[in-house]
C-alpha positions as CSV (number, residue, x, y, z in Angstrom):
1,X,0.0,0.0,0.0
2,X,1.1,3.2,-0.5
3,X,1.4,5.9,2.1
4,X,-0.7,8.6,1.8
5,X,1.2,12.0,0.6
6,X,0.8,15.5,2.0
7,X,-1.6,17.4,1.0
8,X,0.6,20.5,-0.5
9,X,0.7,24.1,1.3
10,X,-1.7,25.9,-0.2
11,X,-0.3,29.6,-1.3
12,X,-1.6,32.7,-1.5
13,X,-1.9,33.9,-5.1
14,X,0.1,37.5,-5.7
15,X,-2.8,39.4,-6.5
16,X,-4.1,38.3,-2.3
17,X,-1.2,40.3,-1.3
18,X,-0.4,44.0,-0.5
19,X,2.7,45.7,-0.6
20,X,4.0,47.4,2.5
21,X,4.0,51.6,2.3
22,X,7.2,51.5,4.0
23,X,9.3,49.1,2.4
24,X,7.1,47.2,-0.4
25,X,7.5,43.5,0.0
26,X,4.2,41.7,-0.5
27,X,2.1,41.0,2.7
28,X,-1.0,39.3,2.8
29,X,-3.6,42.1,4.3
30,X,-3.8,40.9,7.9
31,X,-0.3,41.3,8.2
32,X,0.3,44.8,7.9
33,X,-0.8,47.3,10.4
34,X,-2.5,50.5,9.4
35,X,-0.5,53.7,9.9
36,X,-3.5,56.0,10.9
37,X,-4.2,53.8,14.1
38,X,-0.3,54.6,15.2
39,X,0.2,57.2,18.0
40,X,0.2,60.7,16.3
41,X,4.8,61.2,17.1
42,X,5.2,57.6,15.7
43,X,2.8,58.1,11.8
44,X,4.5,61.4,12.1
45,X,7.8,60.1,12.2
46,X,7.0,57.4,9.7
47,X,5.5,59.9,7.3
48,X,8.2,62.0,7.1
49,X,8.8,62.8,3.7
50,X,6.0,61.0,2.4
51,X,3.0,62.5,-0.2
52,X,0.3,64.3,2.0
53,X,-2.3,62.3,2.8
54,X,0.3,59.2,3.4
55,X,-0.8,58.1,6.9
56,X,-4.7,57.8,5.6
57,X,-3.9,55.1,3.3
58,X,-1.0,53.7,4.4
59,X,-0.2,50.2,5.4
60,X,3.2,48.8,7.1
61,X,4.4,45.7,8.3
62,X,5.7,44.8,11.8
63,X,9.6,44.8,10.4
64,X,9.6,48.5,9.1
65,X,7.2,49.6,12.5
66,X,10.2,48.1,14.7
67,X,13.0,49.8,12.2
68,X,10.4,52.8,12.7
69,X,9.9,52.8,16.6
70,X,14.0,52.7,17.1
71,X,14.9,55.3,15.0
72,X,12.1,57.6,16.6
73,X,13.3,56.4,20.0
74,X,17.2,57.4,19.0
75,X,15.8,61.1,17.8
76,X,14.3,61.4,20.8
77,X,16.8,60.5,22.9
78,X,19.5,62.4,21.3
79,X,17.1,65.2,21.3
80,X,16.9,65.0,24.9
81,X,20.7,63.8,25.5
82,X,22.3,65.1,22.8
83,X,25.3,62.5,21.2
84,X,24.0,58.7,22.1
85,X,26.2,56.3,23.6
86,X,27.0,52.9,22.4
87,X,25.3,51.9,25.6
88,X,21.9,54.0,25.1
89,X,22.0,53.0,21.4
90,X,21.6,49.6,22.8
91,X,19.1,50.0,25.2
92,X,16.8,52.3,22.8
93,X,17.4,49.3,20.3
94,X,16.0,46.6,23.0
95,X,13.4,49.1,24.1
96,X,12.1,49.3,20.9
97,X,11.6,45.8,20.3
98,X,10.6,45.0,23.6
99,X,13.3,43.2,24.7
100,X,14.6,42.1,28.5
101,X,17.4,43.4,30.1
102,X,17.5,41.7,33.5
103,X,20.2,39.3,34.1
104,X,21.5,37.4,37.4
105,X,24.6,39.7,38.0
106,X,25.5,37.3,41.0
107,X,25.1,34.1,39.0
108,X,27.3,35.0,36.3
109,X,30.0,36.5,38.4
110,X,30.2,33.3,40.5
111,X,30.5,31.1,37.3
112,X,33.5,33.0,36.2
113,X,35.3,32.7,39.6
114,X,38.1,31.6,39.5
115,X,39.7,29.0,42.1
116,X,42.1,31.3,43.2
117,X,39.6,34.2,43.4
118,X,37.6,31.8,45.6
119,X,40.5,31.7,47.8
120,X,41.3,35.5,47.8
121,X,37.3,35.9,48.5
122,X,37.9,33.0,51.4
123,X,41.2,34.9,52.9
124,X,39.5,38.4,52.8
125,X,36.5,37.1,54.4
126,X,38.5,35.7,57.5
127,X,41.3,38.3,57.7
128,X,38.4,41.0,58.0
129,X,36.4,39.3,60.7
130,X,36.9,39.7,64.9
131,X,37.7,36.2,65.3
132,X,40.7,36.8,63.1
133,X,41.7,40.3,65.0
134,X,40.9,38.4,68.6
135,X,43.1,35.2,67.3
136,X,45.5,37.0,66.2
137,X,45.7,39.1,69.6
138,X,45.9,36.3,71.5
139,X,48.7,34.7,69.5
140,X,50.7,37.7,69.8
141,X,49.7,37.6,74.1
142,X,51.1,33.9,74.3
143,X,53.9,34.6,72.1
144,X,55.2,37.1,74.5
145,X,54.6,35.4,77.3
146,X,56.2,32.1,76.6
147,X,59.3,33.7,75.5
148,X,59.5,36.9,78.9
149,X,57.7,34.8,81.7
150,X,58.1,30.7,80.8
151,X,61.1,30.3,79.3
152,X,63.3,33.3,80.5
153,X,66.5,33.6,78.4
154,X,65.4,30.1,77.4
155,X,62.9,31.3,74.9
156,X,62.8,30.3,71.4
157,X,62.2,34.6,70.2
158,X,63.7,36.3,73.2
159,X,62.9,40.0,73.3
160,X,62.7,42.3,71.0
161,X,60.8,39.1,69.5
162,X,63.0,39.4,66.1
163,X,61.3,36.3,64.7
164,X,57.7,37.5,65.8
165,X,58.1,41.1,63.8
166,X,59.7,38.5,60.9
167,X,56.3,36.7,60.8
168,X,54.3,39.8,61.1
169,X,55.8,41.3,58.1
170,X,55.3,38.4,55.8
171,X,52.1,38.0,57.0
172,X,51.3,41.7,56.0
173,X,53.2,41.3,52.6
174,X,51.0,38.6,51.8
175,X,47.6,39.3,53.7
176,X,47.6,43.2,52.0
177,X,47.6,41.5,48.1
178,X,45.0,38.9,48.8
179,X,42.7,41.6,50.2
180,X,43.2,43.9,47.8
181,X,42.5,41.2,45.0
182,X,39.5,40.4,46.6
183,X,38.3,44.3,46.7
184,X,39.3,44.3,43.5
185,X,36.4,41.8,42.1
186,X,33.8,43.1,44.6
187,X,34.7,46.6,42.8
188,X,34.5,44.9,39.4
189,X,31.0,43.4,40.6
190,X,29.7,47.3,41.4
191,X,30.6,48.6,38.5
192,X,28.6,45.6,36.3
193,X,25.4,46.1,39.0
194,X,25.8,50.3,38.6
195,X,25.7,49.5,34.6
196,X,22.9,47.0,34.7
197,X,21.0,49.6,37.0
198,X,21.5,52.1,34.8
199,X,20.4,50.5,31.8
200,X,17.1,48.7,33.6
201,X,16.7,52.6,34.4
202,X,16.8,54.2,31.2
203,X,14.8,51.6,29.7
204,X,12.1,52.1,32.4
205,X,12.6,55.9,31.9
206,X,12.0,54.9,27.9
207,X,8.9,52.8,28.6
208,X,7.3,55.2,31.1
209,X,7.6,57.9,28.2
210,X,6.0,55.5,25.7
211,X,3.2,54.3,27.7
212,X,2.3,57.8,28.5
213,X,2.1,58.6,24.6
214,X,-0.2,55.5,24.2
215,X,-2.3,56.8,26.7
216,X,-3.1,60.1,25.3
217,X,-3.4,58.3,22.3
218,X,-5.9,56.0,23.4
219,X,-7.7,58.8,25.1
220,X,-7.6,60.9,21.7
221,X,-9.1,58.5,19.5
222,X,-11.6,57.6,22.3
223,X,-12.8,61.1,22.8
224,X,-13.0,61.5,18.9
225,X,-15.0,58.4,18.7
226,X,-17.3,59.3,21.8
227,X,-17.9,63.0,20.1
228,X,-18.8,60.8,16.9
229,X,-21.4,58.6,19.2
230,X,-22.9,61.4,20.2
231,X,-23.4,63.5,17.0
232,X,-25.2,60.2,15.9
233,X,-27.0,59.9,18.7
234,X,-28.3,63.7,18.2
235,X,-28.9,63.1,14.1
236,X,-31.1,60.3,15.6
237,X,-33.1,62.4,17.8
238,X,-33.7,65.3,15.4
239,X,-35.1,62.6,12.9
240,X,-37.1,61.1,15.7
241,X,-38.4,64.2,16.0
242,X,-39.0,65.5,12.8
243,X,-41.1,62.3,11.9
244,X,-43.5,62.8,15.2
245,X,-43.7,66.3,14.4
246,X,-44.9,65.7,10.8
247,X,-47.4,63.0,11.5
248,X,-48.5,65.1,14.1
């Protein structure tokens, strides 16, 4: 027996499609977007330069109203800012498209530890901390003691405790490194946070701005549509009366 073959994809003859006012590749109808039900900045922007009477007729698809939304975002932005950065050229970019910017700054910094780091983290963590002070205080107690009181002119570091100041500067020549390599990544780690911060916040600042624009936009074109209800709610009435009055 023989297997049954797919059915074909059925396709859209040419003459089903329309071409996109922006950039003219063939769409079929439900995918492009009408220009006159864009906020007015945004079919402002995109009709720059175009025949009047543009954003009446006008029909785009999603590709040119992302291109579109991005490149009004960067005039506005260096409006407001004057020369963009790389890094607010990236975040009008995501903004535009809608795109995350939250990562796990703790995650990722931990993955590219390093074991030596780890240790530098480790030896920061106890050299900063009472227990090592108190330790540390009674070592240098005991040491004393054993070498004046116990053993007399026995003692293994008799005063001035040559040896002891020996171990106390290696211990400083190697402690002072360690903790300063250790400061060094928690610096590196604030800076990354202070730059994801700043970007979350711009992009907020970017969205907030955006959201407000849809809003007046959406309470434009419902106020318009609310006058329109009621003119035809007042033709109605007129008629309604006109009739009763001539069949009275």
């Amino acid at each position: 027996m023989h297997e049954p073959q797919p059915e074909p994809e059925k396709k859209h003859p040419v003459s089903d499609r329309l071409a996109c006012s922006a950039c003219g590749a063939l769409y079929r109808a439900r995918q492009l977007l009408r220009v006159v039900n864009f906020r007015s900045g945004l079919a402002a922007f995109l009709a720059k330069g175009r025949a009047d009477g543009w954003i009446e007729t006008a029909r785009v698809c999603r590709n040119c109203l992302s291109r579109g939304r991005h490149d009004l975002l960067v005039e506005q932005l260096e409006h407001e800012r004057g020369q963009l950065s790389v890094v607010e050229r990236e975040i009008a970019s995501k903004a535009a498209h809608h795109l995350t910017l939250a990562e796990d700054i703790e995650r990722d910094f931990e993955q590219s530890t390093t074991r030596g780091q780890r240790l530098a983290d480790r030896v920061s963590e106890v050299g900063g901390s009472w227990g090592f002070v108190s330790g540390f205080l009674a070592t240098i107690v005991l040491w004393v003691l054993l070498n004046v009181i116990v053993f007399h002119d026995r003692g293994f570091d008799p005063y001035p405790f040559i040896l002891l100041n020996l171990l106390l500067s290696c211990l400083a020549a190697v402690q002072a490194p360690i903790i300063m390599m250790a400061q060094n990544r928690m610096s590196q780690r604030d800076r990354r946070q202070a730059d994801q911060d700043f970007r979350i916040n711009l992009k907020a600042e970017i969205e907030i701005a955006t959201l407000h624009e849809k809003v007046d936009h959406l309470l434009h074109a419902q106020w318009n549509r609310m006058v329109e209800l009621q003119q035809l709610q007042l033709d109605i009435l007129q008629e309604l009366a006109r009739r009763r009055g001539d069949h009275g």
